[in-house]
N, CA, C and O atoms as a GROMACS GRO file, in nm:
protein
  128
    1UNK      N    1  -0.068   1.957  -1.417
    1UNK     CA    2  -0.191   1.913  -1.350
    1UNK      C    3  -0.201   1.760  -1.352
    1UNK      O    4  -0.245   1.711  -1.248
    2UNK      N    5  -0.179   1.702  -1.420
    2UNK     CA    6  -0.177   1.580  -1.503
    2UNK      C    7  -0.070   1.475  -1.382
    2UNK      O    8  -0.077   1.384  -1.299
    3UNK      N    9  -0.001   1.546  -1.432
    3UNK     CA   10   0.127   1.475  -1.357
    3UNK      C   11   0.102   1.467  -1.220
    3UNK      O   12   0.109   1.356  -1.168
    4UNK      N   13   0.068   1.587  -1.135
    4UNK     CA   14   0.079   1.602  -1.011
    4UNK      C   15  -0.015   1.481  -0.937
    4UNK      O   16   0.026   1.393  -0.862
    5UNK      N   17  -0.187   1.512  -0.995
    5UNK     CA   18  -0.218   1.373  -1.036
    5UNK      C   19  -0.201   1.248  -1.043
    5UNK      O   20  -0.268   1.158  -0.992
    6UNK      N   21  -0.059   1.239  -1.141
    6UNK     CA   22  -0.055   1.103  -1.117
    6UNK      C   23   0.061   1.073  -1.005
    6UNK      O   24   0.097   0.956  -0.997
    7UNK      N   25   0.124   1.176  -0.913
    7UNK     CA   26   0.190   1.165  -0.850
    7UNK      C   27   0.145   1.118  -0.674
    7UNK      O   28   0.209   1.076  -0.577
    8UNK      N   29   0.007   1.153  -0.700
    8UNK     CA   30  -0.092   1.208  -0.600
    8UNK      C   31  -0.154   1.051  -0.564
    8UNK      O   32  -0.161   1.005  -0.450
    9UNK      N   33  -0.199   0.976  -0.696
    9UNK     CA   34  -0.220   0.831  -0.699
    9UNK      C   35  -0.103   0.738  -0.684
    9UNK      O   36  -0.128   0.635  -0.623
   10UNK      N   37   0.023   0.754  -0.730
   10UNK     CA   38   0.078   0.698  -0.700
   10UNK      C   39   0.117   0.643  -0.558
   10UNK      O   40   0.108   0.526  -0.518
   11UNK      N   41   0.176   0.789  -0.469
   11UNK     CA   42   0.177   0.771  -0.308
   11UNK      C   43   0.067   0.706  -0.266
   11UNK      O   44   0.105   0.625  -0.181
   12UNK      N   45  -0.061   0.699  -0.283
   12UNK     CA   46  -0.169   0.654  -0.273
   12UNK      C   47  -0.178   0.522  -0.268
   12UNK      O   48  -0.178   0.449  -0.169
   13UNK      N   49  -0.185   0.496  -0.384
   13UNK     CA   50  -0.140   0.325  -0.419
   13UNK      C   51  -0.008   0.227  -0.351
   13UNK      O   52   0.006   0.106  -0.338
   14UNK      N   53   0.081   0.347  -0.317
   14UNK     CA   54   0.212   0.282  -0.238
   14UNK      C   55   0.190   0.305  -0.107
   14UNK      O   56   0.289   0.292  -0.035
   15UNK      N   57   0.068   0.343  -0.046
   15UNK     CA   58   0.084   0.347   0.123
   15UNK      C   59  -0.030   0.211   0.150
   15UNK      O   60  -0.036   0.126   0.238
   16UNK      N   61  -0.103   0.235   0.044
   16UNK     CA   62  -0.201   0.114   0.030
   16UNK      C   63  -0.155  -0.010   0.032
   16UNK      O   64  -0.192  -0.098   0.109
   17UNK      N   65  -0.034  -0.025  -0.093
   17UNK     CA   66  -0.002  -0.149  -0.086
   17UNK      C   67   0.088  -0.214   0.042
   17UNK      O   68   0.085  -0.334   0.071
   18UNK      N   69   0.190  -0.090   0.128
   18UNK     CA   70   0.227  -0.138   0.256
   18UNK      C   71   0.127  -0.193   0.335
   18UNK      O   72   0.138  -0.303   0.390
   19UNK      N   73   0.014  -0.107   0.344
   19UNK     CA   74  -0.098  -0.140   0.462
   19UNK      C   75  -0.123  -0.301   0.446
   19UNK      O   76  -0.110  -0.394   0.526
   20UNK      N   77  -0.163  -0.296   0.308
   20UNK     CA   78  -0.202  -0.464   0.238
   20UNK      C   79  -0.101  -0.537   0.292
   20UNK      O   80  -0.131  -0.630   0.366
   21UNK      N   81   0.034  -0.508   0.265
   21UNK     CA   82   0.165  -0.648   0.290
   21UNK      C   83   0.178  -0.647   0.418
   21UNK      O   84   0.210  -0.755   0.468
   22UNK      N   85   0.151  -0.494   0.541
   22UNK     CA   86   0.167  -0.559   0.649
   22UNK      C   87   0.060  -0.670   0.703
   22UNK      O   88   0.085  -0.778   0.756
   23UNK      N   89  -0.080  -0.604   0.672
   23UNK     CA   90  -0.164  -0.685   0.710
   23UNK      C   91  -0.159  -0.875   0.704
   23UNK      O   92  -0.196  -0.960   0.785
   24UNK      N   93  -0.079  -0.883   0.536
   24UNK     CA   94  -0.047  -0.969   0.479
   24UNK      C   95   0.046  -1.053   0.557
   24UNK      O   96   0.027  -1.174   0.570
   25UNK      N   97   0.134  -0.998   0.604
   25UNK     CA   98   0.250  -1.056   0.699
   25UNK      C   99   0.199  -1.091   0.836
   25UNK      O  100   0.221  -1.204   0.879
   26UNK      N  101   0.132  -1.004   0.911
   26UNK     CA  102   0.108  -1.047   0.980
   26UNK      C  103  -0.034  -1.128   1.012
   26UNK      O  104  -0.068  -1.147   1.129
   27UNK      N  105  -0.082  -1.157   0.945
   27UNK     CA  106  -0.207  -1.257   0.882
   27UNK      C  107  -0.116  -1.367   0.905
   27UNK      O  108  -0.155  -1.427   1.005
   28UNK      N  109   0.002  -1.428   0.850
   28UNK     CA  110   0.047  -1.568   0.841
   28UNK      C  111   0.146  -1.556   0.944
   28UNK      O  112   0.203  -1.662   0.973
   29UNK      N  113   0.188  -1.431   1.021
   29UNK     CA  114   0.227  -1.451   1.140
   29UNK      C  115   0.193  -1.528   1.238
   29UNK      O  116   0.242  -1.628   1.292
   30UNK      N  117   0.046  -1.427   1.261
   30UNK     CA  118  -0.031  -1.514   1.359
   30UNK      C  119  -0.129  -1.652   1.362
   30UNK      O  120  -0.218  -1.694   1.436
   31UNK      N  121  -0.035  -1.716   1.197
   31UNK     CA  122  -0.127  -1.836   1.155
   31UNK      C  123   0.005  -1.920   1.160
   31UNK      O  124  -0.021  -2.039   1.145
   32UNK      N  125   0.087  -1.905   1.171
   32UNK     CA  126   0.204  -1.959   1.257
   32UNK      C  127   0.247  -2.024   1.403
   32UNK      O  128   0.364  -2.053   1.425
   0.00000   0.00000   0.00000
């Protein structure tokens, strides 16, 4: 249960943080 859990946050946290770096990238793209 536990685990699945933390497997559940993890993907979570790693689709999040793409969303963040693309946004991120292309933030100083278009400040380019």
């Amino acid at each position: 249960m536990f685990i699945s859990l933390l497997e559940e946050v993890a993907s979570f946290a790693a689709i999040f943080l793409f969303v963040t770096a693309l946004a991120f990238l292309s933030n100083i793209l278009s400040t380019i």
